[in-house]
C-alpha positions in Angstrom: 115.6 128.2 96.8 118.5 126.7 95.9 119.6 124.4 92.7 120.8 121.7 95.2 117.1 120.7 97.1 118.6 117.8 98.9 117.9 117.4 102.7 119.0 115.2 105.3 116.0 114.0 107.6 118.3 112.9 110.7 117.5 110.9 113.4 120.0 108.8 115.8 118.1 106.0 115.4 116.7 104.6 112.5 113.8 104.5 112.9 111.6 103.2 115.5 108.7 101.7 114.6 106.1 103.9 116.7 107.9 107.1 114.6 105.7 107.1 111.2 105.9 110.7 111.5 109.4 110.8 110.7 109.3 108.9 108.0 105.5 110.1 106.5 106.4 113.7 106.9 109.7 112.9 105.1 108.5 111.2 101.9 105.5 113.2 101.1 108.0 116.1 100.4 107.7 117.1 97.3 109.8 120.1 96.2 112.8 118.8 98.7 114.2 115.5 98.0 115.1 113.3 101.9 118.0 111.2 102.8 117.0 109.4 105.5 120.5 109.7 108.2 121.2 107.7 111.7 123.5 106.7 114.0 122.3 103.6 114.7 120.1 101.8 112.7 116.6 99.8 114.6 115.2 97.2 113.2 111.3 97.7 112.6 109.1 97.9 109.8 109.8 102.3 109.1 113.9 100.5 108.6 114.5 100.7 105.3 118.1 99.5 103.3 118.4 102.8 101.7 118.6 104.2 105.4 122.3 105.8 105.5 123.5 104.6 109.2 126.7 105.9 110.4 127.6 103.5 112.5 126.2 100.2 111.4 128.1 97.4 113.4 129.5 96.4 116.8 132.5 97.7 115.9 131.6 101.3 115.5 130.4 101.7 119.3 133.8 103.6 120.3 133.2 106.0 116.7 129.9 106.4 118.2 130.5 107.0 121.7 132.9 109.8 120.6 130.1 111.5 118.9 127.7 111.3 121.8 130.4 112.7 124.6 132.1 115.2 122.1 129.6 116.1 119.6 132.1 115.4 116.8 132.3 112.7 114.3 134.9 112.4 111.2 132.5 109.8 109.8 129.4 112.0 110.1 131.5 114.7 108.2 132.3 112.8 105.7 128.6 111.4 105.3 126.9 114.4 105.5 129.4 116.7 103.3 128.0 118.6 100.1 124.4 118.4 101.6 122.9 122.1 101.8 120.0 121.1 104.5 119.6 118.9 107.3 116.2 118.5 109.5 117.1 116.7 112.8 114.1 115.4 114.8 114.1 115.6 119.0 116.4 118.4 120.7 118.8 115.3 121.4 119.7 114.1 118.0 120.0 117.8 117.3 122.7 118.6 119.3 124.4 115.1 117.7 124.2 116.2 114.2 124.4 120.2 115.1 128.4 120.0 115.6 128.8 118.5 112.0 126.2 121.0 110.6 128.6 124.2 111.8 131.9 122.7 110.9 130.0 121.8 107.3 128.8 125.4 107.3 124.9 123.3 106.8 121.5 125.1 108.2 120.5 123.0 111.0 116.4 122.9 111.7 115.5 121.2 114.8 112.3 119.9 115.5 111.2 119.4 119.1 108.7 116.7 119.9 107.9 116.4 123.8 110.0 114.9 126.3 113.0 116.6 124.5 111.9 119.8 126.1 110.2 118.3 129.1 111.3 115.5 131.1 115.2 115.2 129.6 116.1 118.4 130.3 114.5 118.1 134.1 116.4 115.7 134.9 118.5 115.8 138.2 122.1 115.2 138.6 125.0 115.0 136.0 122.9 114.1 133.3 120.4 116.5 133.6 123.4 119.2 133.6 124.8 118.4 130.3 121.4 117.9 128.2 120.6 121.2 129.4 123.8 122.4 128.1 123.6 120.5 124.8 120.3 121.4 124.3 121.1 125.2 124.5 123.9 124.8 122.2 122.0 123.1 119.8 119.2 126.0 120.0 122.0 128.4 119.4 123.6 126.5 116.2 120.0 125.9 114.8 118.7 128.1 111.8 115.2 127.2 112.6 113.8 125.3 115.3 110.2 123.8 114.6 107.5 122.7 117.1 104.8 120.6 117.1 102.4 121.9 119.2 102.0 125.8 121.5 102.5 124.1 124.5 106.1 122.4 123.6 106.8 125.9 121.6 106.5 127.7 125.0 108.5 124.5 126.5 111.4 125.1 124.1 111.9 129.1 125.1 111.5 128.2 128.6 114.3 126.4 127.9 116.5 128.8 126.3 115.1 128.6 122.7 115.1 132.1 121.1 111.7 132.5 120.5 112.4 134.4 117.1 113.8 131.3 115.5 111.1 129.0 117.0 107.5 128.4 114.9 104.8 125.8 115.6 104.3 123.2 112.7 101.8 120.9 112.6 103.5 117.5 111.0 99.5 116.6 109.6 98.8 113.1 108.2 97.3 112.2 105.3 93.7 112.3 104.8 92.2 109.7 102.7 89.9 110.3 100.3 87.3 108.0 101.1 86.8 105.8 104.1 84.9 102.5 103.3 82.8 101.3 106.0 83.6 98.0 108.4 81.8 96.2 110.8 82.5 97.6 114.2 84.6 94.8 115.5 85.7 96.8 118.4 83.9 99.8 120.7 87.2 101.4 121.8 90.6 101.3 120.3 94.2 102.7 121.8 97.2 103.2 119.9 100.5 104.2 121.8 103.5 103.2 123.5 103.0 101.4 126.7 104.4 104.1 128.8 103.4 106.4 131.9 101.9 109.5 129.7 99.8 107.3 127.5 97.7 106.8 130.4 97.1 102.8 129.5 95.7 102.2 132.8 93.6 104.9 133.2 91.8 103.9 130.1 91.6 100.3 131.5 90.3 101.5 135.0 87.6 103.5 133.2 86.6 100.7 131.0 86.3 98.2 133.9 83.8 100.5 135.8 81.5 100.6 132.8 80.2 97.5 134.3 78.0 95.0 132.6 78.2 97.5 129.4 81.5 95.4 129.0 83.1 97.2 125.9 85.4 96.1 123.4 88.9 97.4 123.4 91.4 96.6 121.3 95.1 97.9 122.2 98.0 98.0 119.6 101.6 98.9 120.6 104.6 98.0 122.4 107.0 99.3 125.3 107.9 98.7 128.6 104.0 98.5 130.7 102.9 96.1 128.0 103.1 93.0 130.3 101.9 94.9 133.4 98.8 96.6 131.6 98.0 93.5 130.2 98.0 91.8 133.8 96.1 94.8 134.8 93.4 93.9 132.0 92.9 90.9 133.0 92.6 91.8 137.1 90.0 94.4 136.2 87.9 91.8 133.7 88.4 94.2 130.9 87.1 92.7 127.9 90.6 93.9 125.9 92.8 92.7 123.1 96.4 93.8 123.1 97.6 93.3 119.6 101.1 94.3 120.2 103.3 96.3 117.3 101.9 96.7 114.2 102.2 98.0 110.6 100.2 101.3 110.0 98.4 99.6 107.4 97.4 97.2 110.1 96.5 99.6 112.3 94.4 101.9 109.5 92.5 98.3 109.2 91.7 98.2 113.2 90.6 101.8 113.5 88.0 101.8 110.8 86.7 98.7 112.8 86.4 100.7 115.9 83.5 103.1 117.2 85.9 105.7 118.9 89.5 106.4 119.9 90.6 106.7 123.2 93.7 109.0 124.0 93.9 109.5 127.8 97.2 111.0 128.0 98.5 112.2 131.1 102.0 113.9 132.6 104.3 111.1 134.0 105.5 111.1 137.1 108.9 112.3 135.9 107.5 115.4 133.8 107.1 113.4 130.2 104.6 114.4 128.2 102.8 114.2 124.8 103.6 116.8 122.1 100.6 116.4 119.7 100.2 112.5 119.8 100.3 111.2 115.5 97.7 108.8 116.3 95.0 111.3 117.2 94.9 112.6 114.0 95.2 109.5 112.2 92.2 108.6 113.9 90.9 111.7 113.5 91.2 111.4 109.9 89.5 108.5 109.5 86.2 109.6 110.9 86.6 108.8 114.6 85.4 110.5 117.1 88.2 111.0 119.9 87.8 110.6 123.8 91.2 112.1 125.1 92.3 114.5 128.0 93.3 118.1 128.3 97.5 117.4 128.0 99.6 119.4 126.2 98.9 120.1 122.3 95.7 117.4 122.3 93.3 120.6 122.4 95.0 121.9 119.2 93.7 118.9 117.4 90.3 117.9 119.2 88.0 120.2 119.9 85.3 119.3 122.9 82.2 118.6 122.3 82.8 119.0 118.2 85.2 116.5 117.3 85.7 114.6 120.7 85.2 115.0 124.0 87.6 116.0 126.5 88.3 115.3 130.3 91.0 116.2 132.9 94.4 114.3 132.8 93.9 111.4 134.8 90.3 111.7 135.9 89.0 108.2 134.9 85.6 109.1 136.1 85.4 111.3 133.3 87.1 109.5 130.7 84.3 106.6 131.5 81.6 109.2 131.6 82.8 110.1 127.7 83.2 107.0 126.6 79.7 105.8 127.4 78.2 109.0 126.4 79.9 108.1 122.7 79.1 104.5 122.7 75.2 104.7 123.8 74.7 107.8 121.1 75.4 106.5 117.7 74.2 109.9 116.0 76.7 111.9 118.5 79.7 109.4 117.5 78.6 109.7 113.4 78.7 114.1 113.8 81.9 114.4 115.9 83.4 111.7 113.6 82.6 113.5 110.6 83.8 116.7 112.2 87.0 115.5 113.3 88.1 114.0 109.7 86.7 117.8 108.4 89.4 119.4 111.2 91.9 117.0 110.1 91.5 117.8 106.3 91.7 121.6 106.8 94.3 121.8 109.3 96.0 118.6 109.7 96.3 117.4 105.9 100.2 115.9 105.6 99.8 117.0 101.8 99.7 120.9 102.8 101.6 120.9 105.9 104.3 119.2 104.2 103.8 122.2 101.5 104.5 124.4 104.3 108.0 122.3 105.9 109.3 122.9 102.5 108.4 126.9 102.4 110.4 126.9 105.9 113.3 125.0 103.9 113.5 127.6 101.0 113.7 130.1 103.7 116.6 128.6 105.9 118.3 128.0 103.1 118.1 131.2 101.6 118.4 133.4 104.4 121.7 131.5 105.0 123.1 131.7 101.7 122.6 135.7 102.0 
C-alpha cells in the first residue's frame, strides 16, 4: 500500500441525511484515512464543517454548471490534487469527479447503488442519452467499480461495466454488542424515503386489512409521498405514526421499541429500484425480525423463513399474511430475530467489511502505481 493512505470519499452532495452509509462506511475505515468531498453541500444532520464543498455559495452555480455539462472543473483540480485515491458513490457523481481523477492521474473506484444503474440510465429522450454516455465513460476511467448487491452487479454490466473490474461489496453496519431490551411501543416499524420503491402504501394497505388486530406502526423518514401516505393512513384508519426525519440514534431508539420491520420494496413505475436497502440490516442487527419482498439484493440479506419472511413485490395480501404470522407468534419473532442479528454479524459486520473496502484500496492503488 502506499505511504500516502489518504482517500477522498466523494459525493455531489453533501450529504443527505437518509445516506448514513456514506458517511458510516467512511469513518469506520481504519487503515485509509477519508476526506469527505462535494459539490454542493445539504444541510442535514450526516453535514459536517469539515465537509470540503467545492462549490459552497450562490455564486459558484455557473463553476458548477460547468462541471456538470463538461465534466471538468479547475476548482476540483485544484481541491483534489496530491490525493492518491478517490471512492465516488452513485455512477452519477462518478462521472463528475472521474474527469478530474484522469487529468490528476488518481484511481477512480465507483460504487453503484440502485437507481444509478436502473432507472437513470432508462431514461427516454436527451437525458437518458447522455447519462448513458457519461455512465459508460465513467465505467471506462474507473479502476474498480464496486456494487452493492448481485442484482445491481449484473445491472452495471448490462450497462456496459466491464465485468472484470466490477465486485459486489457489502457496505455492512455495525453490530452492537449487546441490545438492551424496551418495551414494545410499536408492532411494526418502516424506515425509508417516501418514494414509489419503498412501497409505503403497500405496507399501509396491508396493515389496514388486518382488521380489528389494529397494529402499531410507526413510520420515520421524509420525501416527496410523505403528505400523500400520510392522507392515505388516515383514509385506511391505520393506527400509524409518521415521525418524519430523524437522527440514527433516534431511529436505533424506535427500532428496539418495535416487534418487526417492515421492508416492502417494490420496482417503481419508472424502473427505480432498491440496491440492498441500509435499513434492513440495521434492523437486522438489532434483533428484528424482517417482513420484506423479493426486490433486488433484499434476499442477499434476509433469508425466508430464517431471518424474515418474504413475499412478492407488491402482493399486500402476502405482506399482511407475514406480518400477522410474526405478530401472533412471539417465539417465531424471538428465533428469526436472533437469527437475523447472527446473519448480520457474520456477513454484514461494518467492522470487517470495511476491512475488506480497504484491501480493495491497497489493490487499486497498487496495481496503478505498477
Amino acid at each position: 500500500m502506499s505511504t500516502d493512505s489518504r482517500v477522498v470519499i466523494w459525493r455531489s452532495a453533501m450529504l443527505g441525511g437518509s445516506e448514513t452509509f456514506v458517511r458510516h462506511q467512511g469513518d469506520a475505515l481504519t487503515r485509509w484515512t477519508p476526506t469527505y468531498v462535494g459539490a454542493t453541500k445539504v444541510e442535514s444532520a450526516l453535514s459536517r464543517e469539515s465537509d470540503l464543498i467545492a462549490y459552497p455559495s450562490r455564486a459558484d452555480r455557473n463553476a458548477f454548471l460547468r462541471l456538470r455539462l463538461t465534466g471538468s472543473s479547475p476548482r476540483l483540480r485544484r481541491m483534489l490534487a496530491g490525493y492518491p485515491l478517490i471512492h465516488a458513490h452513485f455512477g452519477g457523481d462518478g462521472w463528475l469527479v472521474s474527469g478530474t481523477a484522469a487529468k490528476l492521474d488518481i484511481p477512480l473506484i465507483v460504487t453503484v447503488h440502485g437507481h444509478d444503474v436502473t432507472r437513470q440510465p432508462a431514461s427516454g429522450g436527451a437525458h437518458g442519452l447522455r447519462y448513458r454516455r457519461n455512465l459508460g465513460t465513467v465505467f471506462d476511467r474507473a479502476a474498480a467499480i464496486i456494487a452493492v448487491s448481485d442484482v445491481i452487479k449484473s445491472k452495471a454490466i448490462g450497462w456496459g461495466a466491464d465485468p472484470a473490474k466490477i465486485r459486489v461489496h457489502y457496505t455492512g453496519v455495525a453490530i452492537p454488542a449487546f441490545v438492551a431490551a424496551q418495551p414494545q411501543q410499536w408492532d411494526v416499524a418502516f424506515v425509508g424515503r417516501f418514494v414509489e420503491k419503498k412501497g409505503a402504501d403497500d405496507l399501509l394497505a396491508a396493515l389496514a386489512s388486518l382488521g380489528p388486530a389494529k397494529p402499531r406502526a410507526v413510520f420515520i423518514g421524509s420525501g416527496p409521498l410523505l403528505s400523500p401516505m400520510t392522507e392515505y393512513a388516515r383514509e385506511l384508519g391505520v393506527d400509524a405514526t409518521f415521525l418524519g426525519t430523524r437522527t440514527p440514534e433516534e431511529v436505533h431508539r424506535v427500532l428496539t421499541a418495535s416487534r418487526i420491520f417492515a421492508a416492502p420494496s417494490r420496482t417503481a413505475a419508472d424502473g427505480d429500484t432498491e440496491g440492498l436497502p441500509t435499513t434492513i440490516m440495521e434492523a437486522a442487527a438489532l434483533g428484528l425480525p424482517v417482513v420484506a419482498t423479493r426486490h433486488s439484493g433484499i434476499p442477499e440479506a434476509v433469508t425466508d423463513g430464517e431471518t424474515g419472511l418474504l413475499g412478492a413485490e407488491g402482493d399486500r395480501q402476502a405482506l399482511a399474511a407475514n406480518i400477522a404470522r410474526l405478530l401472533a407468534d412471539e417465539p417465531l419473532r424471538e428465533r428469526l430475530g436472533a437469527q437475523a442479528r447472527a446473519y448480520m454479524t457474520a456477513k454484514f459486520d461494518l467492522a470487517s467489511q470495511t476491512r475488506r473496502l480497504e484491501d480493495i484500496y491497497d489493490e487499486v492503488a497498487v496495481s496503478t502505481r505498477a
